[in-house]
MIMI-470341 format. One record per atom (N, C-alpha, C): residue in three letters; atom name; x, z, y. Coordinates in pm, 1 decimal. Last residue first. Example, Ala and Ser with C-alpha at 12.3 -4.5 7.8 and 13.67 -1.06 7.14 Angstrom:
<rs>
r a u w v
SER N 1285.0 708.0 -225.0
SER CA 1367.0 714.0 -106.0
SER C 1290.0 787.0 3.0
ALA N 1319.0 780.0 -569.0
ALA CA 1230.0 780.0 -450.0
ALA C 1320.0 780.0 -330.0
</rs>
This chain:
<rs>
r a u w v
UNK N 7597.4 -5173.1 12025.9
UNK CA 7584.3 -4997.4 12009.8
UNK C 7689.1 -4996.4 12074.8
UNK N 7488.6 -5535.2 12205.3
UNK CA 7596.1 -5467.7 12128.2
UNK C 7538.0 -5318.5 12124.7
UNK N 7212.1 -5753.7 12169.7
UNK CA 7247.8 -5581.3 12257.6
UNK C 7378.9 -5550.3 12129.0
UNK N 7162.1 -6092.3 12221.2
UNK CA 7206.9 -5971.1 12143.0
UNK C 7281.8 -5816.8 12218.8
UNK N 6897.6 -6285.6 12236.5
UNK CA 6960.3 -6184.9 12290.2
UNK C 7053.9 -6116.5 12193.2
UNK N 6876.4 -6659.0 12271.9
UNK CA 6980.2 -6546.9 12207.9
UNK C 6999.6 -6462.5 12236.5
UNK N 6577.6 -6811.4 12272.3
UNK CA 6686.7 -6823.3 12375.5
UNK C 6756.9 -6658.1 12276.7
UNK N 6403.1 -7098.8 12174.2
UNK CA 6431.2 -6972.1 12194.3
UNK C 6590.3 -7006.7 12239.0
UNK N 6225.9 -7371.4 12243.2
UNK CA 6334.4 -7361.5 12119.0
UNK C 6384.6 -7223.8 12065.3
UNK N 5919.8 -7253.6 12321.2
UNK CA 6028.5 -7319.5 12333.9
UNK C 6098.9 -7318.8 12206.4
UNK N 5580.4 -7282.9 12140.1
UNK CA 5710.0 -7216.3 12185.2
UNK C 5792.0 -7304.2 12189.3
UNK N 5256.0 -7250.4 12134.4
UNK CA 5329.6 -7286.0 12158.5
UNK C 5453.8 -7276.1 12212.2
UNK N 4985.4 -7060.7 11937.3
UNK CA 5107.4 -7039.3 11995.8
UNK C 5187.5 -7174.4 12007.6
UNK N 4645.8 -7220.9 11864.7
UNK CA 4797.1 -7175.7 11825.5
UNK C 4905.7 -7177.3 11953.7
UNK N 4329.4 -7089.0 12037.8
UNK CA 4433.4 -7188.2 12014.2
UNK C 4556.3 -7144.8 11922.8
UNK N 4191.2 -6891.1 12203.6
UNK CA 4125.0 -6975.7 12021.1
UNK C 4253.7 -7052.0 11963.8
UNK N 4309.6 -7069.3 12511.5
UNK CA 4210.0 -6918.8 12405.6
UNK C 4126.0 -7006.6 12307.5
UNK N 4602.5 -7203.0 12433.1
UNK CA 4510.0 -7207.0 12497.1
UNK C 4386.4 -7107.0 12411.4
UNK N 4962.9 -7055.9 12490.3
UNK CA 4870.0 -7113.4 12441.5
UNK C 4732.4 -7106.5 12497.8
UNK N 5311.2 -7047.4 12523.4
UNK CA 5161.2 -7078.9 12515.5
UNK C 5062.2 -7092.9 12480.0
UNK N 5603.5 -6923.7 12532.5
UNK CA 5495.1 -6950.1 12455.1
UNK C 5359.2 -6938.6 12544.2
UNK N 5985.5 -6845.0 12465.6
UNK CA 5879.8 -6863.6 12569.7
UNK C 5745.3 -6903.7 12524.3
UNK N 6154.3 -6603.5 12251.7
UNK CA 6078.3 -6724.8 12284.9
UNK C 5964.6 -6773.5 12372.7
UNK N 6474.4 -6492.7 12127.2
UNK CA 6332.3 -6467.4 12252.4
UNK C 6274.3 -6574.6 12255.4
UNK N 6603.4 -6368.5 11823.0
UNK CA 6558.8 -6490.0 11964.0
UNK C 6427.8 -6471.3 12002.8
UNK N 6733.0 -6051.0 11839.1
UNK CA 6681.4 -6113.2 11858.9
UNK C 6679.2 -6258.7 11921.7
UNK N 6793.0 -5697.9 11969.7
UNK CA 6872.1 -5830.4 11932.1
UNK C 6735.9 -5887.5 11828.8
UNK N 6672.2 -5441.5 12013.7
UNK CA 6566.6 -5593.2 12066.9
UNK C 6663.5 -5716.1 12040.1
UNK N 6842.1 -5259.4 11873.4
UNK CA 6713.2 -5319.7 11812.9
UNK C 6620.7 -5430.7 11876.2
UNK N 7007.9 -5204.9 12075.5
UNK CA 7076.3 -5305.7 11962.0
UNK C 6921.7 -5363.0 11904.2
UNK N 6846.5 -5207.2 12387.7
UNK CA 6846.7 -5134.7 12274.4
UNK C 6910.2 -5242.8 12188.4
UNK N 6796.4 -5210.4 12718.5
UNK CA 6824.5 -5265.6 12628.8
UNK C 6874.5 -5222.1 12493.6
UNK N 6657.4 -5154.7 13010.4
UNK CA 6752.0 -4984.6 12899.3
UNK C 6741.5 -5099.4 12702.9
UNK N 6529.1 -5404.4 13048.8
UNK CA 6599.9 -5321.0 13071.7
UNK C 6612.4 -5210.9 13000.1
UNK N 6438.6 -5699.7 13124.7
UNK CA 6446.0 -5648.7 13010.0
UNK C 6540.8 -5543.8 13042.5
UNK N 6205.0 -5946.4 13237.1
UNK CA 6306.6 -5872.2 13272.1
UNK C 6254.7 -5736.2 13173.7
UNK N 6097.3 -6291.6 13166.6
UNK CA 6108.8 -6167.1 13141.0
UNK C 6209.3 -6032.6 13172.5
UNK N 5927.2 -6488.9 13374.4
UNK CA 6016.6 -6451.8 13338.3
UNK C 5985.2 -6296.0 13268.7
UNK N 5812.1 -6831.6 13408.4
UNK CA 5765.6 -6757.4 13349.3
UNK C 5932.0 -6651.6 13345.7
UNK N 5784.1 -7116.6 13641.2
UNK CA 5877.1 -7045.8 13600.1
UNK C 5799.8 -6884.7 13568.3
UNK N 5669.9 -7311.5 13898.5
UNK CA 5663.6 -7363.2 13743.3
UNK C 5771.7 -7271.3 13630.6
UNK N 5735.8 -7215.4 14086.4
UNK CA 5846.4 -7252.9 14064.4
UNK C 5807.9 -7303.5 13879.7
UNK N 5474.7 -7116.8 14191.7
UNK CA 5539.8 -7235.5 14267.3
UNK C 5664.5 -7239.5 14218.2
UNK N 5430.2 -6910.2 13970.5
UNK CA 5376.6 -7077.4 13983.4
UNK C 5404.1 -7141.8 14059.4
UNK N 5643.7 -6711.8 13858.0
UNK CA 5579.7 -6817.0 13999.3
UNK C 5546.7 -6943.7 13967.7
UNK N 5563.2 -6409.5 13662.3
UNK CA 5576.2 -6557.2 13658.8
UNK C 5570.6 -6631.1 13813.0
UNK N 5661.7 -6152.9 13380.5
UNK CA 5638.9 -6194.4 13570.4
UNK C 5634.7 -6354.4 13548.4
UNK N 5725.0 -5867.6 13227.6
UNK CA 5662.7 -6046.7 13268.8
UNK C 5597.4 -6052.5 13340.5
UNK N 5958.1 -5603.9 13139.3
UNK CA 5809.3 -5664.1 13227.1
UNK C 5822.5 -5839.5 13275.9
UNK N 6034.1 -5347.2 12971.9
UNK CA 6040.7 -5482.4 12947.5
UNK C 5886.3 -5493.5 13065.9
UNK N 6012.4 -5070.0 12930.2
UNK CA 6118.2 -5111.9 12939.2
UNK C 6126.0 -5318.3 12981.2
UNK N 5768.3 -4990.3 12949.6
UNK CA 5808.7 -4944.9 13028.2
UNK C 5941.9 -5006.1 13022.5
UNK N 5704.2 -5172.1 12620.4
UNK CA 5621.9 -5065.2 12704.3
UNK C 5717.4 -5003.8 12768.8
UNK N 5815.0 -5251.2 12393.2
UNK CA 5886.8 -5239.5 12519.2
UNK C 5826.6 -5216.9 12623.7
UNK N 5667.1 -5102.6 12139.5
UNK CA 5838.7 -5090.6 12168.9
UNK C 5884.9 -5160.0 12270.1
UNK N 5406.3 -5192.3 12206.5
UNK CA 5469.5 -5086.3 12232.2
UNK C 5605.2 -5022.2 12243.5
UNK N 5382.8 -5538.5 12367.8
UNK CA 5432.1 -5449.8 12216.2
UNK C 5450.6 -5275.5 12258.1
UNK N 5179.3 -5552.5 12680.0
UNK CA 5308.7 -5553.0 12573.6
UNK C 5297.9 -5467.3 12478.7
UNK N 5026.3 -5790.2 12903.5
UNK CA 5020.6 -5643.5 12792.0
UNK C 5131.7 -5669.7 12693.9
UNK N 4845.4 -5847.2 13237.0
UNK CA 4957.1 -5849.2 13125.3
UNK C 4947.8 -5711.5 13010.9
UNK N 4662.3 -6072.8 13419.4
UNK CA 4673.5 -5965.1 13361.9
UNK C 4820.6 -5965.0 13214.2
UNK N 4664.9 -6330.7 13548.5
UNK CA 4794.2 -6225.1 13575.5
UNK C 4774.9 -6045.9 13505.7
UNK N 4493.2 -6526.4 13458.3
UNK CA 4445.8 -6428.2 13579.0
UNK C 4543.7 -6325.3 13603.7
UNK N 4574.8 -6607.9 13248.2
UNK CA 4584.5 -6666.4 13363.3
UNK C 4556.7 -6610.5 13479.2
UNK N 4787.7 -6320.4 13122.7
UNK CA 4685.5 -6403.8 13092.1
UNK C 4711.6 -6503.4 13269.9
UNK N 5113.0 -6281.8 12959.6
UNK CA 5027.9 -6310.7 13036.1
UNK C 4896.7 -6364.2 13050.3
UNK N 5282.2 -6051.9 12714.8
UNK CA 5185.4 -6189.3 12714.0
UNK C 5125.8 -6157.1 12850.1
UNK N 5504.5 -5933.6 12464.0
UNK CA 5487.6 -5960.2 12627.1
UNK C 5377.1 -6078.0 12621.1
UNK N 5605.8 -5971.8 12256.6
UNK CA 5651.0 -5876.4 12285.9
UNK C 5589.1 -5840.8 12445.4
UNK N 5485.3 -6053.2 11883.7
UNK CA 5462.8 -6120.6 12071.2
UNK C 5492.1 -5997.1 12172.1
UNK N 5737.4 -6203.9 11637.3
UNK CA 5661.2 -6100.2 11729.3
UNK C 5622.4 -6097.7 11855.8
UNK N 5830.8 -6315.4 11354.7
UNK CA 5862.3 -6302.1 11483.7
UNK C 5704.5 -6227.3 11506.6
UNK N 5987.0 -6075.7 11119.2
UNK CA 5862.8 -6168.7 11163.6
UNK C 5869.2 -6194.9 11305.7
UNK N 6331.0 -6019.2 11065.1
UNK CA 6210.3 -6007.8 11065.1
UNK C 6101.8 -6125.6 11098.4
UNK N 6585.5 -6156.0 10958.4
UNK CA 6561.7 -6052.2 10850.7
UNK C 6382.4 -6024.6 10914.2
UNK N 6691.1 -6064.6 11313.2
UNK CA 6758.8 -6083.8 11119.8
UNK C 6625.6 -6029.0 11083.9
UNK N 6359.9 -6148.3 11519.7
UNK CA 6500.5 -6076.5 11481.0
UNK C 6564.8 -6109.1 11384.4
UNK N 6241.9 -6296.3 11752.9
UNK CA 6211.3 -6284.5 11621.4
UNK C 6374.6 -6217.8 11584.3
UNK N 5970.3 -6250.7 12003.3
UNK CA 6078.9 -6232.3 11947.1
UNK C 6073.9 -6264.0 11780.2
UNK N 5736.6 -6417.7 12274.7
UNK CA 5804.9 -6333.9 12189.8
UNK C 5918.5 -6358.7 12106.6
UNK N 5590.9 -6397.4 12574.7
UNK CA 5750.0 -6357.4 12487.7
UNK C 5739.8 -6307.8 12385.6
UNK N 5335.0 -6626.4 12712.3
UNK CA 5419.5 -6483.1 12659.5
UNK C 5560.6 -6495.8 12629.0
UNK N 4997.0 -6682.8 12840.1
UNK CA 5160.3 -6696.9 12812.4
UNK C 5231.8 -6571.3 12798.8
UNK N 4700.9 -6819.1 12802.9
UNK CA 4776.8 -6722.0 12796.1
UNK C 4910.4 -6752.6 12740.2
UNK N 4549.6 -7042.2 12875.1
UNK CA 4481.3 -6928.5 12920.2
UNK C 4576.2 -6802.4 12890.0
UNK N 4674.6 -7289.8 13083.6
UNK CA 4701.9 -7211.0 12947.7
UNK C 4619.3 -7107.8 12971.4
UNK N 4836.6 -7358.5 13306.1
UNK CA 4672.4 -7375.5 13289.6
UNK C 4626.2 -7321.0 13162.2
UNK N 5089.2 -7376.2 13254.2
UNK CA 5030.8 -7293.9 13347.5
UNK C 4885.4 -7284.4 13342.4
UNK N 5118.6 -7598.7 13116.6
UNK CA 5117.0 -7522.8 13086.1
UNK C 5086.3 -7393.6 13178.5
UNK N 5151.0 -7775.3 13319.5
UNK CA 5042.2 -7808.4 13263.6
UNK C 5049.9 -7691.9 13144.7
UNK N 5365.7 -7743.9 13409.4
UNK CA 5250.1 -7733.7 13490.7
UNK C 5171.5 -7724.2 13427.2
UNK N 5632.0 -7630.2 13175.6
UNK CA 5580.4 -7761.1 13270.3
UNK C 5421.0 -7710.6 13304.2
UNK N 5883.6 -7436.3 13244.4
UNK CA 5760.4 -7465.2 13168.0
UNK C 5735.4 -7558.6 13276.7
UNK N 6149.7 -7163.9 13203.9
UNK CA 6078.1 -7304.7 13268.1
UNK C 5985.5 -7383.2 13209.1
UNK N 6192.2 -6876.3 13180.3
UNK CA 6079.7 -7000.5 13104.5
UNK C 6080.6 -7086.9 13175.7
UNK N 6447.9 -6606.3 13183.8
UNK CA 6339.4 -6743.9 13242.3
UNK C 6312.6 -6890.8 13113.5
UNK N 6525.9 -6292.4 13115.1
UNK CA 6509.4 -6431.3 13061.9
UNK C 6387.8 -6519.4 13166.8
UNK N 6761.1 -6069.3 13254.6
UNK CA 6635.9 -6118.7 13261.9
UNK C 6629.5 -6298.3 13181.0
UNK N 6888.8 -5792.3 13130.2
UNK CA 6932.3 -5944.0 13074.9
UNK C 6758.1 -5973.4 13169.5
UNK N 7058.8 -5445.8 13074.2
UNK CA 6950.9 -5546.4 13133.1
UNK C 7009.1 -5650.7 13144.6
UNK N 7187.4 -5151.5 12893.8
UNK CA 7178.3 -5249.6 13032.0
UNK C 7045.3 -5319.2 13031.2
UNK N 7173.0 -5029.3 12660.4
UNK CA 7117.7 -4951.0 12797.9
UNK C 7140.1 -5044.6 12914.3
UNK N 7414.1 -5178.0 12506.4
UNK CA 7281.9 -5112.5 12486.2
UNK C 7290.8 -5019.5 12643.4
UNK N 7525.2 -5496.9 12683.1
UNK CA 7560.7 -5361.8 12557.1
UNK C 7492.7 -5258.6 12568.5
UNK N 7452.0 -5789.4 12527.8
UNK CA 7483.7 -5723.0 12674.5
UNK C 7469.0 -5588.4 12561.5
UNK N 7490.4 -6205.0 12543.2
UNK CA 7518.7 -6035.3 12479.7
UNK C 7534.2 -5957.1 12589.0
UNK N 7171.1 -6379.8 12602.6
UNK CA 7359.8 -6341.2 12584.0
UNK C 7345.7 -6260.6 12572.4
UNK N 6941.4 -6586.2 12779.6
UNK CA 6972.8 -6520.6 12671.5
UNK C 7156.4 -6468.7 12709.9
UNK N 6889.0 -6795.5 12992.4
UNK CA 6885.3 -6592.5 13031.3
UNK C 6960.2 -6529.2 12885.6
UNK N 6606.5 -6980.5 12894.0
UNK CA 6750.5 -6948.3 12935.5
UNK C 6768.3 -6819.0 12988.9
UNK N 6353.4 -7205.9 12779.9
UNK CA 6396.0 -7026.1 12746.6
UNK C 6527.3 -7077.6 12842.1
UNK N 6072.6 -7405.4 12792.8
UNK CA 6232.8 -7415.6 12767.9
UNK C 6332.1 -7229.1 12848.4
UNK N 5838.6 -7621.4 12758.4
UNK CA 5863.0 -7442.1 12743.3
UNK C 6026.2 -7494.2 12733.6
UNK N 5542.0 -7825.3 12763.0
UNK CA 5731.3 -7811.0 12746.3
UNK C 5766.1 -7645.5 12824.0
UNK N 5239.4 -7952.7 12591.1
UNK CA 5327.2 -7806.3 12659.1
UNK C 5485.9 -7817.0 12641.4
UNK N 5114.9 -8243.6 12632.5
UNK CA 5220.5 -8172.1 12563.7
UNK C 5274.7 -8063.2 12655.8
</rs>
């Protein structure tokens, strides 16, 4: 069993920065790929950020240069740092796994909201 657990979320007011952490269990680290994604009012959730095991990474185009995932495996800890923050990335963020071919596994999510 993959355990994923989000924190970092809260309100912050457009053009700042919020970093979110994943604490995840080990055995998720072995995953062939981990990520972030989002789900907003009203939308689909969405994969905004994904790691592979080999530390390659790739993001949504709407946070291309603004948003970057990082992880330490000696802290069993996946993070996202999120900057020039926009009302439009309000949202729950969600930590996620999975194995290649496999379904997405996610924490509970975690609460951003960007005040205008």
């Amino acid at each position: 069993q993959v355990y994923l657990e989000e924190s970092g979320g809260g309100l912050v007011q457009a053009g700042g920065s919020l970093t979110l952490s994943c604490a995840a269990s080990r055995y998720a680290f072995t995953y062939n790929f981990m990520g972030w994604h989002r789900q907003g009012p009203g939308n689909s959730r969405e994969l905004v950020a994904s790691i592979t095991r080999g530390g390659s990474t790739d993001y949504a185009e709407s946070v291309k240069g603004r948003f970057t995932i990082s992880r330490d495996t000696a802290k069993n800890t996946m993070y996202l740092q999120m900057n020039s923050l926009k009302p439009e990335d309000t949202a729950v963020y969600y930590c996620a796994a999975r194995l290649k071919g496999g379904n997405w596994n996610w924490g509970q999510g975690t609460q951003v909201t960007v005040s205008s």
